[in-house]
PyMOL Python script that loads the backbone (N, CA, C, O; Angstrom):
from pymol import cmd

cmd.read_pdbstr("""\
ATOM      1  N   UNK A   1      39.287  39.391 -17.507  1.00  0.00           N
ATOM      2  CA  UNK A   1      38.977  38.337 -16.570  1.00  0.00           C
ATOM      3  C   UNK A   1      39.117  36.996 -17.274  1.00  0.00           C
ATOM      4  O   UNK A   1      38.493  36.685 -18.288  1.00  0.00           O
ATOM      5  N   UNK A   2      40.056  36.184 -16.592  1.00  0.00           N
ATOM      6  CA  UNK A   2      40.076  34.829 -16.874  1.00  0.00           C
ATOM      7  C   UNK A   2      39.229  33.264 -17.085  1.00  0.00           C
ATOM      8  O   UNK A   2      39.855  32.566 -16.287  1.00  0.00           O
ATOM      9  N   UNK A   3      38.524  32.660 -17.503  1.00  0.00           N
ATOM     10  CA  UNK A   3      37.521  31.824 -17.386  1.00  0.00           C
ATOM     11  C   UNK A   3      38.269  30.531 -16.706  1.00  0.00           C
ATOM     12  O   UNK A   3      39.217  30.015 -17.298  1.00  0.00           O
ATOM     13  N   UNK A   4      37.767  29.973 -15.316  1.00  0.00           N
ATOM     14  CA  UNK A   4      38.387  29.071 -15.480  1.00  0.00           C
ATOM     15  C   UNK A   4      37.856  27.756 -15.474  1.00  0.00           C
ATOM     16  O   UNK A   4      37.000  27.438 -14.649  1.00  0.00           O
ATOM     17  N   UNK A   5      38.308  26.936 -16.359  1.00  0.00           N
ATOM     18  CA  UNK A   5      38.144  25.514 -16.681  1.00  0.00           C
ATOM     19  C   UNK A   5      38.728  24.199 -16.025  1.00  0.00           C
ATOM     20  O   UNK A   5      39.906  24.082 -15.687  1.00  0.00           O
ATOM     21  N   UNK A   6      37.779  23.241 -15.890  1.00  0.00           N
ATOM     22  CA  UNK A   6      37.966  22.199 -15.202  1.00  0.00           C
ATOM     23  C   UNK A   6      38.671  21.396 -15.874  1.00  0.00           C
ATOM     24  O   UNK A   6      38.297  21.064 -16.999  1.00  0.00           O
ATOM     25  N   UNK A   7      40.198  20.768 -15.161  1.00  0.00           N
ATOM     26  CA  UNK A   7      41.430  19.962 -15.853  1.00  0.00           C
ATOM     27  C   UNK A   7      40.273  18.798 -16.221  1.00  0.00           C
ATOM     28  O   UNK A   7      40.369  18.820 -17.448  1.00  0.00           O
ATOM     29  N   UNK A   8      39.302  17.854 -15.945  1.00  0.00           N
ATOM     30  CA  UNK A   8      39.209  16.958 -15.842  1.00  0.00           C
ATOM     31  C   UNK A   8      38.219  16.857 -17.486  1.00  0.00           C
ATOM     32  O   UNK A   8      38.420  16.527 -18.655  1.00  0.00           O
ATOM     33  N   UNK A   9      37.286  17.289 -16.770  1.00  0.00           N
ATOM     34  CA  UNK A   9      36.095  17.591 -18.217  1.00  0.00           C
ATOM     35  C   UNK A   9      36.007  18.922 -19.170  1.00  0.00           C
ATOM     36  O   UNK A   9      35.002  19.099 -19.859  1.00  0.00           O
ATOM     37  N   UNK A  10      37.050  19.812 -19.182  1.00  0.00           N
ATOM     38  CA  UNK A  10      37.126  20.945 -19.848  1.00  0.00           C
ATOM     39  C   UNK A  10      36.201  22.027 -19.972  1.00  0.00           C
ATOM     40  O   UNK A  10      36.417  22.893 -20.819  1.00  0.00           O
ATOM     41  N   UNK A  11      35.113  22.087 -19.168  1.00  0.00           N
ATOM     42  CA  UNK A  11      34.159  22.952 -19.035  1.00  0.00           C
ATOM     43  C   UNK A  11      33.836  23.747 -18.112  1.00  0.00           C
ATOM     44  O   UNK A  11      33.740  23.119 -17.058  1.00  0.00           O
ATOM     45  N   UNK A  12      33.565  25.101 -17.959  1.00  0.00           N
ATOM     46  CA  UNK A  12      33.836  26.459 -17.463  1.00  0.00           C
ATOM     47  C   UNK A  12      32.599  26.189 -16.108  1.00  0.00           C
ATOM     48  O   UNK A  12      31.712  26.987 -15.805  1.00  0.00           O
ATOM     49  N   UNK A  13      32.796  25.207 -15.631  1.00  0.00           N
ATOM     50  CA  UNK A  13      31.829  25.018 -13.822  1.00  0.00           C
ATOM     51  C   UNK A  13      32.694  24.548 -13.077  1.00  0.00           C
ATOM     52  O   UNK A  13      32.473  23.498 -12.473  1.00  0.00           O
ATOM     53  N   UNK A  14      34.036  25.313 -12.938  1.00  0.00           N
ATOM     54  CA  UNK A  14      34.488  25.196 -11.117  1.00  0.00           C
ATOM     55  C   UNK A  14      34.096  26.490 -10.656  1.00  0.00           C
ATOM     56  O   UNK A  14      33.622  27.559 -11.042  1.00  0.00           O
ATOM     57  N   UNK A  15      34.557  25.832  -9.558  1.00  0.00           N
ATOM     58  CA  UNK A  15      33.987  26.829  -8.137  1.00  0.00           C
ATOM     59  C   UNK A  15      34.685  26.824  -7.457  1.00  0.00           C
ATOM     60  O   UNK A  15      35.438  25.878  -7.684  1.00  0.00           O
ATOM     61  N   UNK A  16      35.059  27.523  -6.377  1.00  0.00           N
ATOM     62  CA  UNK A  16      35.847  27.489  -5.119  1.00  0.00           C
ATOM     63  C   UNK A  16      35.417  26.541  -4.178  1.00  0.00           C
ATOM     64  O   UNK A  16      34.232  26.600  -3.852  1.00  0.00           O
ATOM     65  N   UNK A  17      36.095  25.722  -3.697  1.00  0.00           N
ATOM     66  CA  UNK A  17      35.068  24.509  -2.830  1.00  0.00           C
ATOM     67  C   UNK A  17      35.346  24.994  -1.396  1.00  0.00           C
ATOM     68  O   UNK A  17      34.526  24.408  -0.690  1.00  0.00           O
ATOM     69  N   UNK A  18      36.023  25.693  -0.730  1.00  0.00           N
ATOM     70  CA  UNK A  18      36.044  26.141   0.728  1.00  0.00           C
ATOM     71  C   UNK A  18      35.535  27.697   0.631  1.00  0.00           C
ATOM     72  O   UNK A  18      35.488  28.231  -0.477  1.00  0.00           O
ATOM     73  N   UNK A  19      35.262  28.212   1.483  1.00  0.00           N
ATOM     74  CA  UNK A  19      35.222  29.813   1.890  1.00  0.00           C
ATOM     75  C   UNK A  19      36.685  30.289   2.287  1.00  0.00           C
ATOM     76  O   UNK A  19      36.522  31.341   2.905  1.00  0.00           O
ATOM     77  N   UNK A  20      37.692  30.071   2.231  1.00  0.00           N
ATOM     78  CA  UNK A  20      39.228  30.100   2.974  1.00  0.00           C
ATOM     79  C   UNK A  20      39.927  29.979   1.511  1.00  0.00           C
ATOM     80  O   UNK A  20      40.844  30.772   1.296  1.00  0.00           O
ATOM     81  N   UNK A  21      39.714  29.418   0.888  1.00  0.00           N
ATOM     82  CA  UNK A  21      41.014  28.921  -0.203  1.00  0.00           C
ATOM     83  C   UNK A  21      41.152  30.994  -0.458  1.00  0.00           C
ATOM     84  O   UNK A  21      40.563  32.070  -0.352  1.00  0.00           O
ATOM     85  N   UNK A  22      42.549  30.229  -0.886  1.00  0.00           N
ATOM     86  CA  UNK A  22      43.305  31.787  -1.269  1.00  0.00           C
ATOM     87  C   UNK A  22      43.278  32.529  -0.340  1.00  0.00           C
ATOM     88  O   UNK A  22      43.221  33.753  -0.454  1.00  0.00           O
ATOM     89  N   UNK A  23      43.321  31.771   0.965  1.00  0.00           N
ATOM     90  CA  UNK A  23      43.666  32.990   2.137  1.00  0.00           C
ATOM     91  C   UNK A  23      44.658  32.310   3.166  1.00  0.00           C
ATOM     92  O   UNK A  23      45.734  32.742   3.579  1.00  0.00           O
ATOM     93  N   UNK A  24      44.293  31.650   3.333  1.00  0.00           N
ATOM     94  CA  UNK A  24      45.200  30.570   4.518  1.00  0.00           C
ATOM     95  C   UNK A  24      45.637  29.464   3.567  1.00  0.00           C
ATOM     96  O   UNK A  24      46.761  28.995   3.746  1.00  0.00           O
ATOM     97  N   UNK A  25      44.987  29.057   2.716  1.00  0.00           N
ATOM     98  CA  UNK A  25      45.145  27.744   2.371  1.00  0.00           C
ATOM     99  C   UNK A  25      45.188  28.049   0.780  1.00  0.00           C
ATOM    100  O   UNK A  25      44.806  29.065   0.199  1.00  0.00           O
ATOM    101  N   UNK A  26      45.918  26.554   0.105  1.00  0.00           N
ATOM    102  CA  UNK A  26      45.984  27.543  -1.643  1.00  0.00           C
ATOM    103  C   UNK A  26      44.443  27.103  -2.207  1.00  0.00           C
ATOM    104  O   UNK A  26      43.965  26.018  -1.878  1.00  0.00           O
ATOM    105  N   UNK A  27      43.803  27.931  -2.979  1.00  0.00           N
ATOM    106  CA  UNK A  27      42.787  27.756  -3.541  1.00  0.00           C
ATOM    107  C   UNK A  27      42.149  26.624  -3.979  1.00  0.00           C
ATOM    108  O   UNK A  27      42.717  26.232  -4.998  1.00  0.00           O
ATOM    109  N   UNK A  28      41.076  25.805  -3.624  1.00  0.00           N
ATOM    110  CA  UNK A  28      41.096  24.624  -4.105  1.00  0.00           C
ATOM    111  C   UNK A  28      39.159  25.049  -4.496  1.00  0.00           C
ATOM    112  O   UNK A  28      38.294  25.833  -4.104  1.00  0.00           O
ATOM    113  N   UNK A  29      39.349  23.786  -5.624  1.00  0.00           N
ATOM    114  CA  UNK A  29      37.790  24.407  -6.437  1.00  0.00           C
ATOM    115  C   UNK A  29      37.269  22.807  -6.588  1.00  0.00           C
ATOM    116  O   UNK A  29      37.865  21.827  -6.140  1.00  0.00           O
ATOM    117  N   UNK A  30      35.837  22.804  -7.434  1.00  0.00           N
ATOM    118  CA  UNK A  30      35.257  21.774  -7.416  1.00  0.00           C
ATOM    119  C   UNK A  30      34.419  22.173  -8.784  1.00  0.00           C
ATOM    120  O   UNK A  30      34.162  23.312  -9.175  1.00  0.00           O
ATOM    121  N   UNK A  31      34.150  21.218  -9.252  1.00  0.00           N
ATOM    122  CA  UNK A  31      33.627  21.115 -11.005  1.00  0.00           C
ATOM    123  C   UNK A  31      31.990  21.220 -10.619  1.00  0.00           C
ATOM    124  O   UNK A  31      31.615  20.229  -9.992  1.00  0.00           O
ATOM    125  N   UNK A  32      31.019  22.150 -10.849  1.00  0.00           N
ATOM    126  CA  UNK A  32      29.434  21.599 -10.565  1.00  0.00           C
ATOM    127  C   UNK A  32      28.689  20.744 -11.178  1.00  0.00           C
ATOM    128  O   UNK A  32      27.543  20.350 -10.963  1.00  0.00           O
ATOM    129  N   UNK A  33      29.814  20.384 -12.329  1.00  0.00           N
ATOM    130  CA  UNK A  33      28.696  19.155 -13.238  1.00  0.00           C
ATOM    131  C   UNK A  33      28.824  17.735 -12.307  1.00  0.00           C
ATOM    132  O   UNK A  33      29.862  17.204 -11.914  1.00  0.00           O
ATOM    133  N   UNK A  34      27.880  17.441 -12.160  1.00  0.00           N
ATOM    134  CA  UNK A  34      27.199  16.317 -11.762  1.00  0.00           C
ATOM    135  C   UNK A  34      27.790  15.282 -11.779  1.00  0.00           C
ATOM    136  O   UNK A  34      27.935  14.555 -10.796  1.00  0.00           O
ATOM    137  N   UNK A  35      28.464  14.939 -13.547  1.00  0.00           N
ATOM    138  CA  UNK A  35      28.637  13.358 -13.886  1.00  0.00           C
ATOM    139  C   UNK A  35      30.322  13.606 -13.669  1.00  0.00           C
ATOM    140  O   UNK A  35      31.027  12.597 -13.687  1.00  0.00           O
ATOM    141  N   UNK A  36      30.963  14.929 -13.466  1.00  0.00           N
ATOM    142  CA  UNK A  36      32.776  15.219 -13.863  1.00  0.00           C
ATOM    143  C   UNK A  36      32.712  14.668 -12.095  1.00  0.00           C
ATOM    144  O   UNK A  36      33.013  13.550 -11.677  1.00  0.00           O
ATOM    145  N   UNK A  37      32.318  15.626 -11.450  1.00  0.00           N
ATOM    146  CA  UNK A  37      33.039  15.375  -9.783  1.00  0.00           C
ATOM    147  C   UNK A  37      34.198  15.997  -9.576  1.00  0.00           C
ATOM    148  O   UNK A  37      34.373  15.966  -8.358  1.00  0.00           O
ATOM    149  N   UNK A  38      35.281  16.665 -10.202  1.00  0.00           N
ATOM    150  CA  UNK A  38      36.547  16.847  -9.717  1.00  0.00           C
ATOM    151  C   UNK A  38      36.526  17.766  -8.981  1.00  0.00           C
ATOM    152  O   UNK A  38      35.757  18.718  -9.110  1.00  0.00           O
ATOM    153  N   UNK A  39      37.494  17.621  -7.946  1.00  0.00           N
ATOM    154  CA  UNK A  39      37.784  18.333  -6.547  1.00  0.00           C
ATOM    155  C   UNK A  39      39.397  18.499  -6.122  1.00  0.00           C
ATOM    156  O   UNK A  39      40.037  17.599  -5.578  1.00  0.00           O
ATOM    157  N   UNK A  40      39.876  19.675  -6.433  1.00  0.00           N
ATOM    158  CA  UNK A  40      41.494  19.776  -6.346  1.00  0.00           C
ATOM    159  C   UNK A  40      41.776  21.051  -6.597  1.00  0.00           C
ATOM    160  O   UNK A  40      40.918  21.922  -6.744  1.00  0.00           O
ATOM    161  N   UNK A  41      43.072  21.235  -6.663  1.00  0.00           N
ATOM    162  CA  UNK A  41      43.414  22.626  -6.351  1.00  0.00           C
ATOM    163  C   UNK A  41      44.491  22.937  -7.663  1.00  0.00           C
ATOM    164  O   UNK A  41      45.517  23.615  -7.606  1.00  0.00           O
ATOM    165  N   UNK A  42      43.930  22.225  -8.855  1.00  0.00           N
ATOM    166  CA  UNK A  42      44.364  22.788 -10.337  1.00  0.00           C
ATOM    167  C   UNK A  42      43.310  23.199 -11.219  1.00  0.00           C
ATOM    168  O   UNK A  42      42.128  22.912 -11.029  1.00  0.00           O
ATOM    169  N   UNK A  43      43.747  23.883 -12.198  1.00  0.00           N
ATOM    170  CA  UNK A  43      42.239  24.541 -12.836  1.00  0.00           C
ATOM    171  C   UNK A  43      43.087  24.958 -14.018  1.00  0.00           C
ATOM    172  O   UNK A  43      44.263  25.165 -13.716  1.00  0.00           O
ATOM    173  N   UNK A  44      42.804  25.113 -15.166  1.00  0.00           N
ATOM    174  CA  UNK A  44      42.827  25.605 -16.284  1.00  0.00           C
ATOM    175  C   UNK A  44      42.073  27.312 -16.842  1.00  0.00           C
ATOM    176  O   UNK A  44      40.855  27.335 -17.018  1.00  0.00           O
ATOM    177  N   UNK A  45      42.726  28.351 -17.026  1.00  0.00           N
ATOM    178  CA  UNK A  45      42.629  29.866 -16.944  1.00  0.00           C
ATOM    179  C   UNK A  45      43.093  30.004 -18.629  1.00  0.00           C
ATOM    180  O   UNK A  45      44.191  30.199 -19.151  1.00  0.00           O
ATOM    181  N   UNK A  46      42.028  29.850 -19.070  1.00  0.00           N
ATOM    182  CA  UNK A  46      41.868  30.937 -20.085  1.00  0.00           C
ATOM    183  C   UNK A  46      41.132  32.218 -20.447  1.00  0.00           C
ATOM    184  O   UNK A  46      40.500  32.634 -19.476  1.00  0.00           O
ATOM    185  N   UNK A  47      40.975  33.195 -21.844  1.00  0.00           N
ATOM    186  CA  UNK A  47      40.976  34.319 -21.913  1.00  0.00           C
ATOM    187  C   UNK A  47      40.045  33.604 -22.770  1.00  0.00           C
ATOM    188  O   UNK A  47      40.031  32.603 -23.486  1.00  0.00           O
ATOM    189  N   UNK A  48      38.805  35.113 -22.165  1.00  0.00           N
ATOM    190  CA  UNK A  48      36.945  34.516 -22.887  1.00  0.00           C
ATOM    191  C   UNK A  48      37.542  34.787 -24.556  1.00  0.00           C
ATOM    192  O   UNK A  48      37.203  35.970 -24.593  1.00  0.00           O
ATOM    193  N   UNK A  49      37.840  34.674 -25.207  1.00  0.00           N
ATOM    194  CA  UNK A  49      38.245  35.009 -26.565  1.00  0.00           C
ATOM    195  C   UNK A  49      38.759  33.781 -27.419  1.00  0.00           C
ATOM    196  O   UNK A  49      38.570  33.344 -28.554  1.00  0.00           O
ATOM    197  N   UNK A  50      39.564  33.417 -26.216  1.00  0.00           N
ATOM    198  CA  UNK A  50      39.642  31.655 -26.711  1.00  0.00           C
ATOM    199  C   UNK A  50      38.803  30.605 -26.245  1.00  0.00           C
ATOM    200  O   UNK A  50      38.412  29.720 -27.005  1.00  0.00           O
ATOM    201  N   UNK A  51      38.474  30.658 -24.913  1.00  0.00           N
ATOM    202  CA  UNK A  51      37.252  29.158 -25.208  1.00  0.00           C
ATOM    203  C   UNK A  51      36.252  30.057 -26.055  1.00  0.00           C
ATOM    204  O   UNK A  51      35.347  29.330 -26.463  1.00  0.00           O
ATOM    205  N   UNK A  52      36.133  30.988 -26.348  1.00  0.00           N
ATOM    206  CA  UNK A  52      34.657  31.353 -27.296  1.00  0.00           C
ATOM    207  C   UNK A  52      35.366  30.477 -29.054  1.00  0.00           C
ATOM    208  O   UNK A  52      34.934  29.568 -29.763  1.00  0.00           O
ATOM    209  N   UNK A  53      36.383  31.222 -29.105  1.00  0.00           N
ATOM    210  CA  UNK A  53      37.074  30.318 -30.113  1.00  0.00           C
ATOM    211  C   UNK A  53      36.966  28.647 -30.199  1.00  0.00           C
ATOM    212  O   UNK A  53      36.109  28.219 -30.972  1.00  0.00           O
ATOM    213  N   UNK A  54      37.565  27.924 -29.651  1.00  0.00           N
ATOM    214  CA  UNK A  54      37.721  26.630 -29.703  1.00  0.00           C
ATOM    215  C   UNK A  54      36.041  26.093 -29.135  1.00  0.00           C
ATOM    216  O   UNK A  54      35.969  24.864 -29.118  1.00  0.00           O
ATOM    217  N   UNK A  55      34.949  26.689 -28.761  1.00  0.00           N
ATOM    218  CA  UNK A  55      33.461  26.490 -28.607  1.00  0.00           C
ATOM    219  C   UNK A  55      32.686  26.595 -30.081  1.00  0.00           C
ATOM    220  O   UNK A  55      31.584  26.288 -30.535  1.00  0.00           O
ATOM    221  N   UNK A  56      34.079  27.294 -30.621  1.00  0.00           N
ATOM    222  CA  UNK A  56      33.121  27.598 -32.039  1.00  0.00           C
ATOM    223  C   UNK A  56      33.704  26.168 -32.883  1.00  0.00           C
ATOM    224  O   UNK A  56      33.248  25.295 -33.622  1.00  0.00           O
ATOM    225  N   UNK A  57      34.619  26.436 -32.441  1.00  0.00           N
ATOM    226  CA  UNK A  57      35.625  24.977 -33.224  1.00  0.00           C
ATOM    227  C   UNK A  57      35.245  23.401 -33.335  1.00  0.00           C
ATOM    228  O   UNK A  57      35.322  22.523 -34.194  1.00  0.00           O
ATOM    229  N   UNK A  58      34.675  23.558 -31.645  1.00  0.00           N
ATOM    230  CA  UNK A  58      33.690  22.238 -31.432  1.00  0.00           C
ATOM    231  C   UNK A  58      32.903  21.942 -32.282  1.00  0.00           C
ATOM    232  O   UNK A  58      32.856  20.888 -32.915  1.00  0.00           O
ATOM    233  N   UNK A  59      31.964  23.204 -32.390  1.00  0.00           N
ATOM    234  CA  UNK A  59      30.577  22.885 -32.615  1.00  0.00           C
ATOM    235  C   UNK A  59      30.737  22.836 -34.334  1.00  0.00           C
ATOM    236  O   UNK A  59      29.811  22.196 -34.832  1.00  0.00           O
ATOM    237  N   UNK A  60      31.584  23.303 -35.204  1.00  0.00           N
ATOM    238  CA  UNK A  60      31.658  23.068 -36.547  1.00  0.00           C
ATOM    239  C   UNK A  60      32.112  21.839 -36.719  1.00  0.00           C
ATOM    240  O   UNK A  60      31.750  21.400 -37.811  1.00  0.00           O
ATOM    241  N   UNK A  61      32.838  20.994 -36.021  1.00  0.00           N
ATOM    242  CA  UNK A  61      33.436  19.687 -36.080  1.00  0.00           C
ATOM    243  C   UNK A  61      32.089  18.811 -35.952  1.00  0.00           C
ATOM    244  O   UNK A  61      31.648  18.241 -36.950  1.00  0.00           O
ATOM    245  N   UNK A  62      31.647  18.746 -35.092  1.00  0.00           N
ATOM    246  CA  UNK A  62      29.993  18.406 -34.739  1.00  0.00           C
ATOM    247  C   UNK A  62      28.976  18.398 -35.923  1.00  0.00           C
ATOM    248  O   UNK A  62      28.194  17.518 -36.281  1.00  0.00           O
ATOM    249  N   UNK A  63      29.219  19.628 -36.418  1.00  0.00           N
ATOM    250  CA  UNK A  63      28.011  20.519 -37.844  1.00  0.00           C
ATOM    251  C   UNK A  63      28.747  18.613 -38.871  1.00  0.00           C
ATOM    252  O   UNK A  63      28.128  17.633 -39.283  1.00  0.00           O
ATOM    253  N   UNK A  64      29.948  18.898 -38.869  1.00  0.00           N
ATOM    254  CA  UNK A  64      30.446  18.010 -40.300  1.00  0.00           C
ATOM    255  C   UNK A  64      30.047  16.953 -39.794  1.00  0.00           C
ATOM    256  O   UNK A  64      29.549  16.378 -40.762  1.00  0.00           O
ATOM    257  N   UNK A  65      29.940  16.376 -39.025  1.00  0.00           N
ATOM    258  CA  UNK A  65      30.142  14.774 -38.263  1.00  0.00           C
ATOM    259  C   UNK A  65      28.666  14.467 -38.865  1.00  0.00           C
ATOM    260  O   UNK A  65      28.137  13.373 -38.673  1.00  0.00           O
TER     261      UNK A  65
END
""", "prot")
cmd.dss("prot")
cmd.show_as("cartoon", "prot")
cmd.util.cbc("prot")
cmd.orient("prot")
């Protein structure tokens, strides 16, 4: 299963924003963070193996800072 990530703020809270997308209409999603807002019908699909990767990547960049 794919994780998918928001183009705007890079973090794994979209959602499907209609009950219909991917049936009649092409899938369109919405980000739940608060301060991002994005609402559109692109999304970013990666494999839990890599954002667990590049989450680890963050947070050691962070550790040095």
């Amino acid at each position: 299963m794919k994780i998918r990530l928001c183009p705007k703020c890079k973090k794994p809270t979209l959602r499907n924003a209609t009950n219909v997308s991917g049936w009649l209409a092409p899938s369109m999603y919405e980000c739940s963070d608060n301060e991002c807002g994005y609402v559109g019908y692109i999304n970013i699909e990666v494999d839990p193996e890599d954002f667990k990767l590049d989450e680890e990547d963050k947070s050691n960049k962070e550790a040095k800072e």
